[in-house]
C-alpha positions in Angstrom: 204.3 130.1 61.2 204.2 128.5 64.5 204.7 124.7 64.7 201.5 122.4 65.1 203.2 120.8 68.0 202.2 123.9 69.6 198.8 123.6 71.8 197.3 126.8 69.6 198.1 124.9 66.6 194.8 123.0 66.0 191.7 123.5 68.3 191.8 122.6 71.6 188.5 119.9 71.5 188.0 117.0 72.6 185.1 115.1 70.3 186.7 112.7 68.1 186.6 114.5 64.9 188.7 117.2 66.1 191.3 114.8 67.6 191.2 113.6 64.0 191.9 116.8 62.6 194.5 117.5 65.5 196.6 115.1 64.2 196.0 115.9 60.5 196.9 119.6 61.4 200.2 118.6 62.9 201.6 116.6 60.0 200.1 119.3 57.7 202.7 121.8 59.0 205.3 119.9 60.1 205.5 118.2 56.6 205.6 121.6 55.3 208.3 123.1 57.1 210.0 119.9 56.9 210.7 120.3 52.8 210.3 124.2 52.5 206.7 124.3 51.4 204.5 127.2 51.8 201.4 125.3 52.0 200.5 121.3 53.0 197.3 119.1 53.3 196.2 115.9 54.0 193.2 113.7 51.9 191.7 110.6 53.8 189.4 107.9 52.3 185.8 108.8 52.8 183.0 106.3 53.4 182.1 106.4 49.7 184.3 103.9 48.4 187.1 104.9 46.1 186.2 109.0 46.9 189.1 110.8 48.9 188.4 114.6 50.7 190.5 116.8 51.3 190.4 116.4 55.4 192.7 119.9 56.2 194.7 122.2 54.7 197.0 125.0 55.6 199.1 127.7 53.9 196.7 129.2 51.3 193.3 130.3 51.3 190.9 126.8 51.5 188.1 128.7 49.5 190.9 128.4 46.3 190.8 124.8 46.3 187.6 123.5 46.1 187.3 121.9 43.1 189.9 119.9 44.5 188.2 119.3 47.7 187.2 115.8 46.1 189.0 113.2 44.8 188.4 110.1 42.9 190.8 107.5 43.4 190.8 106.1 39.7 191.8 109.7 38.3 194.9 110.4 36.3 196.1 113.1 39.4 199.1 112.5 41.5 197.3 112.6 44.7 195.2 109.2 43.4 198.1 108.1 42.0 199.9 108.3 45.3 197.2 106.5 47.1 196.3 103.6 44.5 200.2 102.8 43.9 201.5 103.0 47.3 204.3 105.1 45.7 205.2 108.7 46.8 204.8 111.4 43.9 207.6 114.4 43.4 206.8 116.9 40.9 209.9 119.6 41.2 208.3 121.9 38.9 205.2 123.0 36.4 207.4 121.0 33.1 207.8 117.3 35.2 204.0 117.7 36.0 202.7 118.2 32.6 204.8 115.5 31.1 202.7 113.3 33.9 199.8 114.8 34.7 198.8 116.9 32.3 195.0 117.3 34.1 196.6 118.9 37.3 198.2 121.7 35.3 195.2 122.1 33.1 193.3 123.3 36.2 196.5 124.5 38.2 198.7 126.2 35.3 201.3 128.1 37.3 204.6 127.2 38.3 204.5 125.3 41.5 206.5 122.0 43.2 204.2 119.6 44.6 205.3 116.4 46.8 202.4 113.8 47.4 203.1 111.0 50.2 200.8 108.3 50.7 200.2 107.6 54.4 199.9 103.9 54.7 200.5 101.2 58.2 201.0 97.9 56.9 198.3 97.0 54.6 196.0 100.0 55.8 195.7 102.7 53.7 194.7 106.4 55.2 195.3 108.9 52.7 197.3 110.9 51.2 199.9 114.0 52.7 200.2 116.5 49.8 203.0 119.7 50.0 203.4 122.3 47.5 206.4 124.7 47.1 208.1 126.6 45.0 209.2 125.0 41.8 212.5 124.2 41.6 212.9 124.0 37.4 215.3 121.1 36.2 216.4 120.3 39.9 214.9 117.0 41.2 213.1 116.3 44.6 216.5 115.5 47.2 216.4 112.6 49.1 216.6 114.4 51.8 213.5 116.0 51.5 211.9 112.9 50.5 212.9 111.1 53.6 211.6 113.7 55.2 208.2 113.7 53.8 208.6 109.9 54.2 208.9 110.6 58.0 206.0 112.4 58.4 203.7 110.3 56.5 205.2 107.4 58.9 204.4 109.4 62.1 200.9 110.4 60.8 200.1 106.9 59.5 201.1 105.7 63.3 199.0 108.7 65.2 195.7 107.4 63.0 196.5 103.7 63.8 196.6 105.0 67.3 193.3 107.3 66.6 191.6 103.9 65.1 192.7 102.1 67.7 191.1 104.2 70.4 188.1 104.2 68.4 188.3 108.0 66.7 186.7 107.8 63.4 189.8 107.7 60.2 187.4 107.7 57.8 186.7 112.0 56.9 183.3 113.2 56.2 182.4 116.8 55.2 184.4 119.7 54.5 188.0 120.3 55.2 189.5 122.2 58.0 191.5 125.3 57.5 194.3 125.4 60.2 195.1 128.7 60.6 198.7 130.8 60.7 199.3 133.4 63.6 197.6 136.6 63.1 198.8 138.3 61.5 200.8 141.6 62.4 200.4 144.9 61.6 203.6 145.8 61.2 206.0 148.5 62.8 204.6 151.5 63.2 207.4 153.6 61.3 205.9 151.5 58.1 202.5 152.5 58.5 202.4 156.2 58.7 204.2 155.6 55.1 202.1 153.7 54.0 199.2 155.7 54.9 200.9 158.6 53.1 200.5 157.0 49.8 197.4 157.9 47.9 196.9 154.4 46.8 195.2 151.3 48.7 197.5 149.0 50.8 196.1 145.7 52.4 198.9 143.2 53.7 197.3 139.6 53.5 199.1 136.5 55.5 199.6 133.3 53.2 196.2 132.0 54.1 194.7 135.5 52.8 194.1 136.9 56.0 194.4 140.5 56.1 196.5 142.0 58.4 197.1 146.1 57.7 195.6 148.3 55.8 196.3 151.6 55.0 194.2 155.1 55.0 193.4 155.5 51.5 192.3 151.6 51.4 190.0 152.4 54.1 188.4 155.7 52.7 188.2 153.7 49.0 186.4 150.5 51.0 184.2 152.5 53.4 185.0 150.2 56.0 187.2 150.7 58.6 190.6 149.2 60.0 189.2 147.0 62.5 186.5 145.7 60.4 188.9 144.0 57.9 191.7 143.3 60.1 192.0 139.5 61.2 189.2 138.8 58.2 189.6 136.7 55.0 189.8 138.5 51.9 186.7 137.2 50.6 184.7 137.5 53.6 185.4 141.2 53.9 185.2 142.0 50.5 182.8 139.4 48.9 182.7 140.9 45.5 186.1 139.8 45.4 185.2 136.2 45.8 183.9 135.6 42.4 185.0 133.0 40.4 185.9 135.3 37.5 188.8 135.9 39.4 189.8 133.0 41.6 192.5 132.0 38.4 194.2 135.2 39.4 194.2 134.9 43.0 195.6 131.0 42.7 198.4 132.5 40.4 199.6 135.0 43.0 199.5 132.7 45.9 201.3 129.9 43.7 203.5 131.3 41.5 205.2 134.0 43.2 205.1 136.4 40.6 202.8 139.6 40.4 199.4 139.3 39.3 197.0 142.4 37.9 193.7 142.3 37.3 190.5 144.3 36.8 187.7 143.5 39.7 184.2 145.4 39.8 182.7 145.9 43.3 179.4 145.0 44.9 177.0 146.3 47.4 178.7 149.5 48.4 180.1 150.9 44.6 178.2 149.2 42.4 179.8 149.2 39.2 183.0 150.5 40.1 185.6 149.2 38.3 189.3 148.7 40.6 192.4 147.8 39.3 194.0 145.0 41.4 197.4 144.3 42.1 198.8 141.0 43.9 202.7 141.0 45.3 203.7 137.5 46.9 206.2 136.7 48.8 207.2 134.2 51.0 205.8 135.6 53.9 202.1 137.2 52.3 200.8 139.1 49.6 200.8 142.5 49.1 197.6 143.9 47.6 196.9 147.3 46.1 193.7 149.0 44.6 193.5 151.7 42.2 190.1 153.1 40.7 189.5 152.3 36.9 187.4 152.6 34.5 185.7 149.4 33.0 188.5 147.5 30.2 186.7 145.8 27.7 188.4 142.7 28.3 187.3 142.4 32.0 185.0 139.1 33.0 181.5 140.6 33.7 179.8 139.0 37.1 176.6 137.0 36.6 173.7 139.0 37.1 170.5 137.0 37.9 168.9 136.5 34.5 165.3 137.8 33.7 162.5 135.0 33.7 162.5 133.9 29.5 160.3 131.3 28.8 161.3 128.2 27.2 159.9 128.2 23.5 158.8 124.4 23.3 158.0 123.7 27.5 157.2 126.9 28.4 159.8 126.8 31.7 161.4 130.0 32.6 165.0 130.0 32.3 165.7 132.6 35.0 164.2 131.8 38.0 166.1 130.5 41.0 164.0 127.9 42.4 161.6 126.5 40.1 159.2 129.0 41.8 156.4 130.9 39.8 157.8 134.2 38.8 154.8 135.7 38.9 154.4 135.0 42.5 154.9 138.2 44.9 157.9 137.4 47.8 158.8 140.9 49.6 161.2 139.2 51.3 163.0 137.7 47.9 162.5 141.0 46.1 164.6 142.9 49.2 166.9 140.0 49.0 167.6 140.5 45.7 167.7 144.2 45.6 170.1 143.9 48.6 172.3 141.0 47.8 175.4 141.9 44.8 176.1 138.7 42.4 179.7 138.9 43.8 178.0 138.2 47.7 177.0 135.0 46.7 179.5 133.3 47.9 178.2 130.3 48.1 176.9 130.3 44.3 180.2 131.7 43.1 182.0 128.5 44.7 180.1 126.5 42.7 180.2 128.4 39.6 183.8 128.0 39.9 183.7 124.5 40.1 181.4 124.3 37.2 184.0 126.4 35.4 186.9 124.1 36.4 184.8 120.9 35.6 184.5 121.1 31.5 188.6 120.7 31.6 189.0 118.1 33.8 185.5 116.2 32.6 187.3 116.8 28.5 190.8 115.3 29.8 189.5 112.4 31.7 187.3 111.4 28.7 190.2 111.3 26.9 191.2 108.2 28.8 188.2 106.2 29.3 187.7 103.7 26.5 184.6 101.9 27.1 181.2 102.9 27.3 180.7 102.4 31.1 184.3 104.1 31.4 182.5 106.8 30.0 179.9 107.0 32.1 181.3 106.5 35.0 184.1 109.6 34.5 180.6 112.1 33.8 179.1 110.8 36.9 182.9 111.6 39.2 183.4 114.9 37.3 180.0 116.4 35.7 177.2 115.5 39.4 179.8 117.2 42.0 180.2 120.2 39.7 176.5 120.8 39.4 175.3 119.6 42.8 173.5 116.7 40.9 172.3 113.7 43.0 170.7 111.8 39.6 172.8 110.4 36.6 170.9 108.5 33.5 172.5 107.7 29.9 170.7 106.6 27.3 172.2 105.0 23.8 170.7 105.0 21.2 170.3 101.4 18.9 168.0 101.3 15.6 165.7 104.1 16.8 165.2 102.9 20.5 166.8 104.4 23.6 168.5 101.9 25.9 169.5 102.7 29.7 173.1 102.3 29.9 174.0 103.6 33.1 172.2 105.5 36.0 172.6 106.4 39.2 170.5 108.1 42.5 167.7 106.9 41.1 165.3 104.6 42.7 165.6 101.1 42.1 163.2 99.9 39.0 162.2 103.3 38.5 164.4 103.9 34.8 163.5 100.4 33.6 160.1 101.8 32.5 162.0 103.7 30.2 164.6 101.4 28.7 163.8 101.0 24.9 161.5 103.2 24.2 161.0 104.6 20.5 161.9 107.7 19.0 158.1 107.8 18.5 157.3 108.4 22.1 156.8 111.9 24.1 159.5 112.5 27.0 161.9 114.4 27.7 165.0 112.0 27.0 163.3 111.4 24.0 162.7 115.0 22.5 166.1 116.7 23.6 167.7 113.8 21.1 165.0 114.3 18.2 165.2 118.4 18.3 168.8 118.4 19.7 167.9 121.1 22.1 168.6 121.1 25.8 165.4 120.9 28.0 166.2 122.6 31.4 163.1 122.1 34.0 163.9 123.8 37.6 161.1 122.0 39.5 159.4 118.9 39.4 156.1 120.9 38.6 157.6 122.5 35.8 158.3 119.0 34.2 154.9 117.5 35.3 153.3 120.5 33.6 154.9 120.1 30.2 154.9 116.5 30.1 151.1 115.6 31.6 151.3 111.7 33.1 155.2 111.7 33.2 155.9 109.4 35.6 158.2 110.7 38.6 160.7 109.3 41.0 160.7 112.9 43.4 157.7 115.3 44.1 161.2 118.0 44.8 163.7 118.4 42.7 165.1 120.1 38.9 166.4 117.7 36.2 167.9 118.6 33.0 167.6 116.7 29.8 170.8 117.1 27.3 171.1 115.3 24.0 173.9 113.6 23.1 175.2 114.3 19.6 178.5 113.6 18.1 179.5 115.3 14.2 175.7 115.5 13.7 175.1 111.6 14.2 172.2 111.0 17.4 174.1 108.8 20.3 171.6 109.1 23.0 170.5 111.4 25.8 171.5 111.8 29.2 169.6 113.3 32.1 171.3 115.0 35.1 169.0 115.6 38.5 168.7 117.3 41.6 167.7 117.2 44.6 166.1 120.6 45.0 164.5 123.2 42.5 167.1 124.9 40.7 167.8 127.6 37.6 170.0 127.2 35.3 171.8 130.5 34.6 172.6 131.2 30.9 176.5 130.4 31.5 175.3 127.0 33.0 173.2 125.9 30.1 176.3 126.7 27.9 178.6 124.7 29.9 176.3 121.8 29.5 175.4 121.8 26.3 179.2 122.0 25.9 179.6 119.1 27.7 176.9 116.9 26.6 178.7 117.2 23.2 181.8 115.9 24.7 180.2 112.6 26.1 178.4 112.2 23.3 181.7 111.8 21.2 183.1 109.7 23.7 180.4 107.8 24.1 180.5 107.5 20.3 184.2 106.5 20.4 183.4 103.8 23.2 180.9 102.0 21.0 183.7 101.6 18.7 185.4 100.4 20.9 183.1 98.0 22.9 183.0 96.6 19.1 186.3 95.8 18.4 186.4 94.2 21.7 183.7 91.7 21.3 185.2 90.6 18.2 188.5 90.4 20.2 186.8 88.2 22.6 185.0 86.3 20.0 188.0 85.3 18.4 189.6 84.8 21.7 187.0 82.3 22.7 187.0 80.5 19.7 190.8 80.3 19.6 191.2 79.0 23.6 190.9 75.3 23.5 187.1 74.7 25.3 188.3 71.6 26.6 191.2 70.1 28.1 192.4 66.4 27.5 192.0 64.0 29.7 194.7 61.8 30.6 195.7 58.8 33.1 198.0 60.1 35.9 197.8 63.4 34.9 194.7 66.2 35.4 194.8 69.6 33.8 192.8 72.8 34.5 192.9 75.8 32.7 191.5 79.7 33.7 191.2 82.6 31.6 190.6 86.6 32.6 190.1 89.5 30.3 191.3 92.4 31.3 189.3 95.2 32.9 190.9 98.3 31.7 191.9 99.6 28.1 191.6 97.2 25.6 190.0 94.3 27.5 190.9 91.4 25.5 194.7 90.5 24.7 197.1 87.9 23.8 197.2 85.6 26.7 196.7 82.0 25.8 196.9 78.5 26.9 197.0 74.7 25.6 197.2 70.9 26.5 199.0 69.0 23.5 198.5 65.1 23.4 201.6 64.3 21.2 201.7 61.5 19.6 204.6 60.2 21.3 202.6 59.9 24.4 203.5 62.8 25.9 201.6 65.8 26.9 202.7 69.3 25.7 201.9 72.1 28.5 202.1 75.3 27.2 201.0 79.1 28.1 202.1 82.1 26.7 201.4 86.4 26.2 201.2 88.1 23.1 202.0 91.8 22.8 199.3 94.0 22.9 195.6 93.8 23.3 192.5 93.7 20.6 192.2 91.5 17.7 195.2 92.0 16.3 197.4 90.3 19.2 194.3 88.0 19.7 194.7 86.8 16.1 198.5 86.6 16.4 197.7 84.6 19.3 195.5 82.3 17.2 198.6 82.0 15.0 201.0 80.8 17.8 198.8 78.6 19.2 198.5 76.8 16.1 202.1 76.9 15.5 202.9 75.8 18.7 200.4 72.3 18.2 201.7 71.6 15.1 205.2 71.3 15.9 204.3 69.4 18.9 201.6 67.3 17.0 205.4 66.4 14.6 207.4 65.2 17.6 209.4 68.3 17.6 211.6 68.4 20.5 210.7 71.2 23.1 213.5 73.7 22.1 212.6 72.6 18.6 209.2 73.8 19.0 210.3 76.8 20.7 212.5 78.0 18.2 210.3 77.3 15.0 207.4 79.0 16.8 209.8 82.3 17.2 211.3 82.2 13.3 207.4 81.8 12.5 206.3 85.0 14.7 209.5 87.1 12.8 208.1 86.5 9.2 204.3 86.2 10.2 204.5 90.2 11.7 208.1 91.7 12.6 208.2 94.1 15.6 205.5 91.7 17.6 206.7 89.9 20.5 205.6 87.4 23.0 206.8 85.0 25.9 206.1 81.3 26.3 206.8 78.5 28.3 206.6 75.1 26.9 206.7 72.0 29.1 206.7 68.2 28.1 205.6 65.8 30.6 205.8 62.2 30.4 202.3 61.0 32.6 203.8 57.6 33.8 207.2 58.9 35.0 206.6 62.3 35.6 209.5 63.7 33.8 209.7 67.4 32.4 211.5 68.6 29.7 211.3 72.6 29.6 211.9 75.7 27.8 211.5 79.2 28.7 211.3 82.1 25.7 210.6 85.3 28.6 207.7 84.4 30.3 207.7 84.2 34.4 208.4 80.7 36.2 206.3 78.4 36.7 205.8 77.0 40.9 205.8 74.2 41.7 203.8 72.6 44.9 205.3 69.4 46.5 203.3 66.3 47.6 204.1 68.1 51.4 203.0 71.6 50.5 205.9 72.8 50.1 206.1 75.6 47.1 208.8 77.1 45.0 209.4 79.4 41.9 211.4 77.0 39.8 214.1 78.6 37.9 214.0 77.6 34.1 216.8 78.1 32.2 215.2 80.5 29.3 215.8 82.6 26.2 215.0 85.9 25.1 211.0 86.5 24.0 209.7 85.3 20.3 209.6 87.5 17.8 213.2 89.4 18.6 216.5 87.2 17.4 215.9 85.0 14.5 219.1 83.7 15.7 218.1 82.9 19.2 218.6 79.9 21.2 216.5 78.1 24.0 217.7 75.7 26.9 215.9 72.9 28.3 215.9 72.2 31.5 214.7 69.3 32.9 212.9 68.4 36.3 210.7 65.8 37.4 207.0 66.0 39.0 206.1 63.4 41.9 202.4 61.8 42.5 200.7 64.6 44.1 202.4 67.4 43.1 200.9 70.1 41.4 202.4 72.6 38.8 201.7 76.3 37.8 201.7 78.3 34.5 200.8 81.4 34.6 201.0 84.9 32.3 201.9 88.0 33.9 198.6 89.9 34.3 197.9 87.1 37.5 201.0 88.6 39.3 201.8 92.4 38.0 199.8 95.2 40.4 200.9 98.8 39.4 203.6 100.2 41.7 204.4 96.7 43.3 207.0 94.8 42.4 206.6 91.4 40.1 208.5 89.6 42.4 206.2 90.4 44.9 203.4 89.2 43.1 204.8 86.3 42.2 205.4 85.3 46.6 201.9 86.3 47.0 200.8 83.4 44.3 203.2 81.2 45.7 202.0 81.9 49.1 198.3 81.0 47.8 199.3 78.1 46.6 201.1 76.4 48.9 198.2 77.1 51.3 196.1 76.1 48.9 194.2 72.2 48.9 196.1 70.3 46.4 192.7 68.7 44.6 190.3 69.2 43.6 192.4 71.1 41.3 189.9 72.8 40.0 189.1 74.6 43.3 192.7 75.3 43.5 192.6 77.2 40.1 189.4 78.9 41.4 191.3 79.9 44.0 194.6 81.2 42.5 192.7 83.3 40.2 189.7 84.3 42.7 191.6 88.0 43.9 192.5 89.0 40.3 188.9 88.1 39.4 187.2 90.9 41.8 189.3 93.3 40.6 187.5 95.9 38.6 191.0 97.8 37.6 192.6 95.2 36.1 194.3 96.5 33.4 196.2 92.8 31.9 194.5 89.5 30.9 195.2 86.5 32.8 195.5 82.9 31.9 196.9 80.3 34.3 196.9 76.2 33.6 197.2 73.8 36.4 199.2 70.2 36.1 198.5 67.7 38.7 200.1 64.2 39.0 197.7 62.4 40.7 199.3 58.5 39.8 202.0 56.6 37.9 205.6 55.9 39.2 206.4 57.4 42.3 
């Protein structure tokens, strides 16, 4: 393959999305023949925020890939785990990616190497450059390679500052861009009066799927002649190939390496002829061979269009394609239809194969969300781009009323009519839960028609109305729509109905869930001191964040002590785990921890009673603390540390530094363990920071780094109002929406006393 350096690499014009893609094309192939790939791509951030596309790709057929043309940036695949982390991905073989990413191999299951890069300049983040190769079982990614991935990530993420700078657009819209190999050639001419000898059909493809020769007896089986198919992709010359039925085979040849054979049945020009097909990669192209055949029962039949069948309770045909009256007369459509194969529709097998792809990524990626509105936002990324839906609505169901709990494409207000309405009531959401049958309506005159007064939000469109039911129990419904009027092949419904019953169990699972945690966060709210004491020469503020991801509500916790000594106990600390369980264990230290203070304990006294307590209360628990006792009036410290991060501290002059308590092992582990004090002394005006882990852990960045980025806030933060300060500290975490820890912070301020 020639290098993109070369002018004929990428398309010689001049508006700025084809600089764009210029530059994109270039790394592409000069990333893949950097590591020994055979095929490379690059994915750039979209406008729609958290949405990557696929911007170009090279080295396989583009048509192959399109369920991965789209990608959401909170999915469990290594290309959004490359761009949310910052961290490059190297997956040497099919094994390393299951153990890691067991969704890419469920849609991908051959044996493959894939290297994912994430192209980043400074704190701008582009995208993603993505190489696969040939798997390399057992043997990891070199470090040569990976530098040299590394380069090319660096050299593309300096050509798109440069684009950006000279005001080309770095943001990709649209489709992706093939870059194409040299023509392929049609080889020596010794080889092709052999080939043409044989009685069976030759065509030489190029990696892309280009074909290059083809031999006599392919040409008399085709009807089509040399220089019609030459120079043409596969599946533009011979559409009937293109049907999704057989894309699966096709991604195995071009991936794996190894032969592929398969049944096809042709289209317009042999209809219902049966082939055998046979697939022979190498490095350099596929061989591919045809062979007449008679029909094996196991072969995948091609969607024919369906016959008009009227729905039994709305009276909607099933079969039409367009919501249109079947009993209307269209020459043109009738020719059409008589004309055009199933296997032509290329654009309809595309998305079929999407659709077909969609049920195992939408089951997987349910399998990981854990909320309701987790749920609901995983149907909306996987189950809308798979139909062509524009229109998302889920309703729950809550003592024989149905609730909106999510929607989307809708117009503002327009669902709120609907939220709460009985079981009692005739609509659409309403009756596909009560009969637990599908309702499938492929205009919005079809729907109008069998629901007389329905209020709707588009005079165009289809919608489909699926009930969601989970081991028999009612959950809700949940209606998908579109844009334009639609059918709904057979196949479709099935997939659907399939999937409806998979959000319905998750969504049953979620509300489970969403339970658990709002007794976790009651209990956490009741546990968390509501008030802080108020002291001379000292003021104290206190902040606490549940998490946003998982189980929501964990261990962190906080408290001010008023001993009775005088001094003031400052404590913070992170228990294992989320839920109620580590809120309640929470409660339990907490309590511990006040008590032993409240005695006059001394601060490794406390320290170490509180960790014998957590080792017979629950063994195998855990948790880190920090305990500090400050004297108000001189602004002496007394300090232990059982695992938890160090504090900062901000001087009177701005000045900020991690301090660096001496400190123990975390409670809960060594009955036997001990805990040093170290001692320090806070000046009027100084102000000091506790804080748990979840305020300063980002995945795939260091802790220490999070820890210098809350310094840095800090010490450019104003010292009072403190509570501002706190505000302030804790204002970044707060608009995160994948925040996957709790937070708690408490703020110390000596504001008089001795100097």
């Amino acid at each position: 393959m020639a290098r993109a350096d070369d002018a004929g690499a990428a398309p010689d014009t001049t508006d700025a999305r084809d600089a764009t893609s210029q530059v994109l094309a270039r790394a592409a192939v000069n990333a893949m023949e950097a590591v020994g790939g055979y095929a490379a791509g690059v994915y750039l951030r979209s406008p729609t925020t958290g949405l990557l596309l696929m911007a170009v790709f090279t080295g396989l057929p583009l048509q192959l890939f399109r369920p991965w043309w789209r990608m959401q940036v909170n999915r469990p695949y290594p290309i959004a785990e490359a761009y949310r982390s910052g961290q490059a991905v190297h997956l040497p073989d099919a094994e390393s990616a299951m153990s890691r990413f067991p969704q890419l191999m469920a849609g991908l299951p051959f044996p493959f190497g894939s290297l994912y890069e994430p192209v980043t300049a400074g704190t701008e983040r582009f995208g993603v450059l993505v190489v696969l190769r040939e798997a390399t079982p057992g043997i990891p990614v070199g470090t040569a390679d990976r530098e040299r991935l590394r380069t090319a990530a660096d050299r593309l993420a300096t050509d798109l500052t440069a684009l950006a700078a000279a005001g080309a657009q770095t943001l990709w819209e649209g489709d992706p861009v093939g870059v194409p190999a040299p023509p392929p050639e049609a080889g020596a001419e010794g080889a092709r009066r052999a080939a043409d000898r044989l009685a069976q059909a030759v065509l030489s493809l190029d990696r892309e799927g280009r074909i290059g020769y083809v031999n006599t007896a392919a040409e008399d089986l085709l009807g089509l002649d040399g220089p019609h198919l030459r120079g043409r992709l596969l599946w533009e010359a011979l559409p009937w190939l293109g049907h999704p039925a057989y894309e699966d085979h096709f991604r195995a040849g071009f991936m794996s390496g190894e032969p592929v054979h398969f049944p096809a049945r042709r289209g317009r020009h042999a209809p219902g002829q049966w082939l055998s097909v046979d697939l022979y990669p190498a490095a350099d192209g596929v061989t591919l061979t045809l062979g007449t055949s008679a029909k094996p029962a196991y072969a995948p039949e091609a969607r024919a269009r369906p016959e008009p069948v009227a729905d039994a309770d709305t009276g909607v045909n099933a079969g039409t394609d367009a919501g249109l009256d079947p009993g209307a007369d269209s020459g043109a459509d009738a020719d059409a239809e008589a004309d055009v194969d199933a296997y032509a529709d290329l654009d309809a097998s595309a998305d079929e194969a999407t659709a077909l792809y969609r049920p195992v990524a939408l089951a997987i990626a349910l399998t990981e969300a854990v909320t309701a509105r987790q749920v609901s936002a995983v149907v909306t990324e996987e189950l809308l781009p798979a139909f062509g839906g524009r229109q998302l609505a889920i309703y729950l169901l809550d003592e024989r009323h149905l609730h909106l709990a999510w929607e989307t494409g809708f117009p503002q207000g327009f669902l709120n009519r609907f939220d709460g309405v009985s079981l009692d009531v005739r609509l659409p959401g309403v009756e596909t839960l009560t009969t637990g049958r599908p309702l499938f309506f492929e205009s919005m005159q079809h729907l109008a028609a069998a629901y007389p007064g329905i209020p709707l939000d588009a005079d165009v469109g289809a919608r489909a109305f699926l009930p969601l039911i989970a081991s028999g129990r009612p959950v809700g419904s949940c209606i998908l729509g579109f844009d334009s009027p639609r059918g709904f092949s057979p196949e479709e419904r099935t997939v659907l109905t399939a999937l409806a019953g998979l959000i319905a169990q998750a969504l049953a699972r979620a509300r489970r869930y969403d339970s658990e945690v709002e007794l976790a966060r009651g209990l956490q709210s009741a546990l968390l001191p509501h008030r802080l004491p108020v002291r001379e020469h000292v003021d104290t503020v206190g902040r606490y964040l549940p998490g946003t991801l998982g189980m929501d509500v964990g261990g962190d916790w906080y408290d001010v002590v008023e001993t009775g000594s005088g001094l003031l106990a400052l404590v913070i600390g992170d228990v294992q785990g989320h839920g109620v369980a580590a809120a309640a264990t929470m409660g339990q230290l907490r309590s511990a921890v006040r008590a032993f203070a409240l005695s006059g304990s001394t601060p490794e006294q406390v320290v170490g009673g509180t960790n014998q307590l957590l080792i017979d209360l629950d063994p195998g628990q855990f948790a880190s603390c920090c305990y500090m006792l400050l004297d108000p009036a001189s602004g002496s410290v007394t300090a232990v540390r059982a695992g938890h991060p160090q504090p900062l501290l901000r001087h009177p002059d701005g000045r900020t530094e991690v301090l660096d308590l001496a400190g123990g092992v975390v409670l809960g582990i060594d009955p036997e363990a001990s805990y040093p004090v170290t001692e320090l002394r806070l000046t009027t005006g100084s102000v000091l920071a506790l804080y748990t882990d979840g305020l300063v852990e980002k995945p795939g960045l260091d802790i220490d780094a999070g820890v210098e980025r809350l310094r840095t806030v800090l010490e450019a933060a104003r010292p009072s109002p403190l509570t501002e300060t706190a505000d302030r500290l804790i204002s970044e975490a707060g608009s995160t929406a994948d925040r996957p820890d709790d937070i708690a912070l408490l703020l110390a301020s000596r504001t008089g006393g001795d100097p």
